[in-house]
N, C-alpha and C positions, 0 to 999 in steps of 0.2 A: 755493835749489837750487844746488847744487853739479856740477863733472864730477869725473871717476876719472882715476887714472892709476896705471899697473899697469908698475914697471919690474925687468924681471927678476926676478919674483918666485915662488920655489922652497918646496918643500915634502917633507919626510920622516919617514916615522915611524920612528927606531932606520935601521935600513939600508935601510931599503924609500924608496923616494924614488917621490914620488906626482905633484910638477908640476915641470919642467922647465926653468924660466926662461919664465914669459909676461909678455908685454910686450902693453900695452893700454891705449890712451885712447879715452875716455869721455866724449863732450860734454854740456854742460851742456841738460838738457832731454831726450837723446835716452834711445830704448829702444834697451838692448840684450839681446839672448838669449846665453845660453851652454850649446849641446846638445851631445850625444855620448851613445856609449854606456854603460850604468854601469858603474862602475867607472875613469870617464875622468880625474878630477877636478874636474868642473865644481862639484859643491856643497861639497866642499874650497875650491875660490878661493872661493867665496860665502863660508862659515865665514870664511876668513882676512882680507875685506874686512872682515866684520860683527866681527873680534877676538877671537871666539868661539874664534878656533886663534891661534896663534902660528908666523909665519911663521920657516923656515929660509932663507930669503936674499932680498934686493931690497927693494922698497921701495912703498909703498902710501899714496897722495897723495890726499883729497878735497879740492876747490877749491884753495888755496894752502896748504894742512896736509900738511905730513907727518903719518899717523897712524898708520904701522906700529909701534910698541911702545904705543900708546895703547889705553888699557879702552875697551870697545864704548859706554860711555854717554858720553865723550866724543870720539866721532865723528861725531856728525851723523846716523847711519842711523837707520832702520828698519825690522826684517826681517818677513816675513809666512811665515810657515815650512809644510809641507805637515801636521802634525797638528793646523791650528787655534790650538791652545794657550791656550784661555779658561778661565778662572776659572770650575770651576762651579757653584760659592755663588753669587757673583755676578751680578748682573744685567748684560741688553746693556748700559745705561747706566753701570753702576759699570766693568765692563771697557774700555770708551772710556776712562773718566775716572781712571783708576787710576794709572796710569802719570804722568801730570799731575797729580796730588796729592801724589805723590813725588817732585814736584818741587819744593813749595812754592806752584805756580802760584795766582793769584787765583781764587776761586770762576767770579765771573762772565768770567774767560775760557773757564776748565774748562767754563763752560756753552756759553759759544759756540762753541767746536771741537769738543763734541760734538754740538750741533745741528746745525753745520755740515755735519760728516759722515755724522750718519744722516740729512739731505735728498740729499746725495750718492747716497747708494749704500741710495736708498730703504728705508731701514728703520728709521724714526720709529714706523711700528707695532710694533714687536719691540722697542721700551727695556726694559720693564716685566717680560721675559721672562728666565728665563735659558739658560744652552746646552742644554740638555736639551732644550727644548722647539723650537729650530729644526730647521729644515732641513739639510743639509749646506751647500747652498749659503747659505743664511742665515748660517750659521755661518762659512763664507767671508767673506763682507763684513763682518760683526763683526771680523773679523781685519782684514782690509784698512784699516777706518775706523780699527782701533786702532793702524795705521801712521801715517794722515792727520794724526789728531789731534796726531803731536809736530810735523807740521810740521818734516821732516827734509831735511838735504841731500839725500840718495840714499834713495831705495828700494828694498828687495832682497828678492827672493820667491823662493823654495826648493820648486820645483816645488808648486806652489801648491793644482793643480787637479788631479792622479791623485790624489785621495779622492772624487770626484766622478762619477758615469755621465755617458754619452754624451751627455748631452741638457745638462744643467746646465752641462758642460767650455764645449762653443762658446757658451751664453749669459754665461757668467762670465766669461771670456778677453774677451768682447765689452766687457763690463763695465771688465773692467781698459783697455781699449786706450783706451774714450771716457775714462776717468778720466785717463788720461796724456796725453791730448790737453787736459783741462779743466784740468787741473794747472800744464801743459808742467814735470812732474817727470822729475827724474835718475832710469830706472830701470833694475836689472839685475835679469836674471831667467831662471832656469835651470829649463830641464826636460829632459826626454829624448826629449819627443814633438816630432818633425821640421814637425809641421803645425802644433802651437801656435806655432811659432818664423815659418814662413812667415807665419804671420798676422796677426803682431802686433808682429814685431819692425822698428824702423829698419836695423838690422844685425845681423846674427849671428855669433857665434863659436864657430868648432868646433872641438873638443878633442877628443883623441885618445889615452889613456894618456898624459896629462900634457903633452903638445903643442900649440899651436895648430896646425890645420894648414891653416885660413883664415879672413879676416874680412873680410864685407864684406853689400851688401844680398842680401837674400831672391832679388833675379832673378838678382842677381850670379853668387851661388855655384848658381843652377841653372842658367842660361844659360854660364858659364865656371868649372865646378868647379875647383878649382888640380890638384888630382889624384883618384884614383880611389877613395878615402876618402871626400872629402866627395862625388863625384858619385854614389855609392852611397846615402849617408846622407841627403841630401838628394832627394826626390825621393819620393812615394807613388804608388804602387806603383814600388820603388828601380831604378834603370836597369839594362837587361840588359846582361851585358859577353861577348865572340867575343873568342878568342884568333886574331891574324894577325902578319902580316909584314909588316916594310917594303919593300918591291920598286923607291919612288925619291925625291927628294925635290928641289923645285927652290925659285928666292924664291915665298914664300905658299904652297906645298901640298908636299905627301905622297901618295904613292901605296903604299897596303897592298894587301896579297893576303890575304884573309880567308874562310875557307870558307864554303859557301850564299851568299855576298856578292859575290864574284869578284871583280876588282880596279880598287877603289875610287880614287879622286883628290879628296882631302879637302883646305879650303881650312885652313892651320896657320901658328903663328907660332912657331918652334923653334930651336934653336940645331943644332947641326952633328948629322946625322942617320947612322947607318949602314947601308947596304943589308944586308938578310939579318938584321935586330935585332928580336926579337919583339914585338909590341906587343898592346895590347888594344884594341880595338875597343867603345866605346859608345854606344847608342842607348837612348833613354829610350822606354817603353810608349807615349806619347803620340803620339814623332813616330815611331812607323811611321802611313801612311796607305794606304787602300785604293785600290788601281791605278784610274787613270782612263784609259782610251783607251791611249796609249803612253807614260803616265807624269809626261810632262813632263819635267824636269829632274829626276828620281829615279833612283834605279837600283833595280830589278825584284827583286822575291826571291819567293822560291813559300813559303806559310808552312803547315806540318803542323797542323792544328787537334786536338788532344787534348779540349780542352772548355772551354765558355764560360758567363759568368756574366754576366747582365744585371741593372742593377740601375734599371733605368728610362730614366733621363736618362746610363747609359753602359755600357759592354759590358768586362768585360775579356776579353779571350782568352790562354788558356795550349794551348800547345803548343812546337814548333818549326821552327827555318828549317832549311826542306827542305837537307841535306848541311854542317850544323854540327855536327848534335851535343847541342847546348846548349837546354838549357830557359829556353824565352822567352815574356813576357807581352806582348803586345799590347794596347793600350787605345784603346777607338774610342768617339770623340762619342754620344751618343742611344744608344734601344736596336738593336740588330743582330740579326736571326736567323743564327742558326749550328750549321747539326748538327756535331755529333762526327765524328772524321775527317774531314772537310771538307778543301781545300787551298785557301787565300786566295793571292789574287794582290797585292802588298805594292809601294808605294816607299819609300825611305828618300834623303831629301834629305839634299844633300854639306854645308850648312851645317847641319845637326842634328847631324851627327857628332861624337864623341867621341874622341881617341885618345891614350891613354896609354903608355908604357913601362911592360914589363913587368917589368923588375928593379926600378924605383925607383916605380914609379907615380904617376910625376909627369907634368899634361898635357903633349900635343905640340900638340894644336890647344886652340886659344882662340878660341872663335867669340863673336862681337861679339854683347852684349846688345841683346836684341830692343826695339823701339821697344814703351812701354805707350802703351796705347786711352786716352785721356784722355774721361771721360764729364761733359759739363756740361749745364746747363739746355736740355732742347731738342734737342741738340748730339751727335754723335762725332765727338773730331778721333781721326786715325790721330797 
């Protein structure tokens, strides 16, 4: 295994210019994601790692190899791409082995990297078969193993699993994540789905029309979005944003005036602030919570109930905060009865808060990532 390294590395087609200079290292062993919206360029840099495309500017390093002008068969990867791409004359066992044969490799290795692989990724019964005859997800791991078997520095998947329904997505995703822990392989791996990313990735990077516009872990970039791009993108059901004002600003906090909210004193780490400067205002579905007594350390909102959807083990609610304006989702723990129209009485705690500028959309507060639940034998430590 190998790591990446990603220095100013640009991309355009004729005048159209698609990546912007991304800069990116890659440790050896770790996963990484690279989401955004389509059209962002994320499977473009995948292409240009894999050599597939030919980059227009910087430079593209696996372990100690420069291999930006290098053909993809001499770079160490192996791509697993989102249409499969198996041989269909062929059998599982000849598309494992296929690629290893063209290489001149020894029979009886050829045999043991493919044995190897179909005990990996359970499908030893499936050699004898060919594509036609699996599954989708079957046909997934035939892919994947046909990765395993070169035995590559890096790894790279090109949204792997949108061929896949809902049920097969989180069993395969699951798949991949034990495999890269069994591995401990280089891998990169791009989708568009924000919850595949949360769930599997060591870090994430998020692209933007050819931008990075942050990288870092999964709680990172939820608990301290760098701006209101990714604290949007990140995040299911995406966080609700109020337009407010700045009203004052002293060392560690900010004080906005925000409609329905009325004015707020948020804990911020910011450079020099202007009284009277518009800001944005967000709070994620999650952390609003249902008023207890007098709230505690919350500050009180009255919330317009339009309608809610229970889906067992959580509730969302859509409406809005009474004197905003703004259509906002609420999301509360377990099921919640809630008729239509209804008015919920609401806190929203000063360290949940979100606040961005509004000209640049770049944060004002950075609230400190939240300590994780560590669960061991027997045990929760906070």
């Amino acid at each position: 295994m190998a790591g990446l390294k990603l220095n100013d590395v640009r991309k355009s087609f004729g005048h159209h210019s698609i990546l912007h200079g991304v800069d990116l290292d890659v440790d050896e062993g770790e996963f990484v994601v690279l989401v955004g919206p389509s059209g962002c360029g994320k499977s473009t840099l995948l292409r240009l790692i894999a050599g597939l495309e030919s980059v227009s500017g910087g430079k593209i390093i696996i372990g100690d190899d420069d291999v930006t002008a290098s053909p993809p068969g001499d770079r160490g990867i192996a791509m697993v791409f989102q249409s499969y791409a198996l041989y269909p004359h062929m059998t599982v066992a000849k598309n494992l082995s296929f690629g290893l044969e063209n290489l001149t490799m020894s029979r009886a290795e050829i045999d043991r990297r493919v044995t190897e692989a179909a005990r990996m990724l359970a499908i030893e019964p499936l050699l004898d078969r060919r594509p036609k005859q699996l599954s989708g997800g079957q046909r997934q791991r035939v892919a994947i193993g046909r990765a395993i078997v070169r035995n590559p520095k890096l790894f790279l998947f090109d949204e792997p699993l949108s061929n896949l329904d809902a049920a097969l997505r989180v069993q395969t995703r699951g798949e991949i994540s034990r495999l890269h822990k069994r591995l401990g392989a280089t891998m990169v791996y791009v989708t568009h789905d924000q919850v595949e990313a949360m769930t599997m990735a060591d870090r994430i990077v998020v692209l933007n029309a050819g931008h990075v516009e942050q990288v870092g872990t999964p709680l990172e970039l939820f608990e301290a979005p760098a701006n209101k791009f990714v604290a949007g993108f990140i995040g299911s059901p995406q966080m609700n944003f109020f337009d407010g004002v700045l009203a004052g600003a002293g060392p560690g906090h900010v004080v906005v005036d925000v409609p329905g909210f009325g004015r707020l004193d948020i804990p911020a780490q910011q450079g020099e602030a202007s009284v009277g400067e518009p800001v944005i205002l967000g709070v994620r579905p999650s952390h609003f919570e249902l008023a207890k007594g007098s709230g505690g350390d919350g500050y009180p909102i009255r919330f317009e109930v339009d309608y809610a959807e229970s889906i067992g083990t959580d509730t969302y609610v859509y409406g809005t905060v009474e004197g905003s304006g703004t259509a906002t989702i609420v999301h509360l723990p377990d099921h919640v009865a809630i008729k239509d129209r209804a008015v919920l009485q609401l806190v929203v705690r000063p360290a949940r808060l979100h606040l961005f500028r509004a000209q640049t959309g770049n944060s004002i507060t950075k609230p400190p990532v939240a300590a994780a639940t560590v669960v061991s034998a027997g045990n929760v430590e906070a």
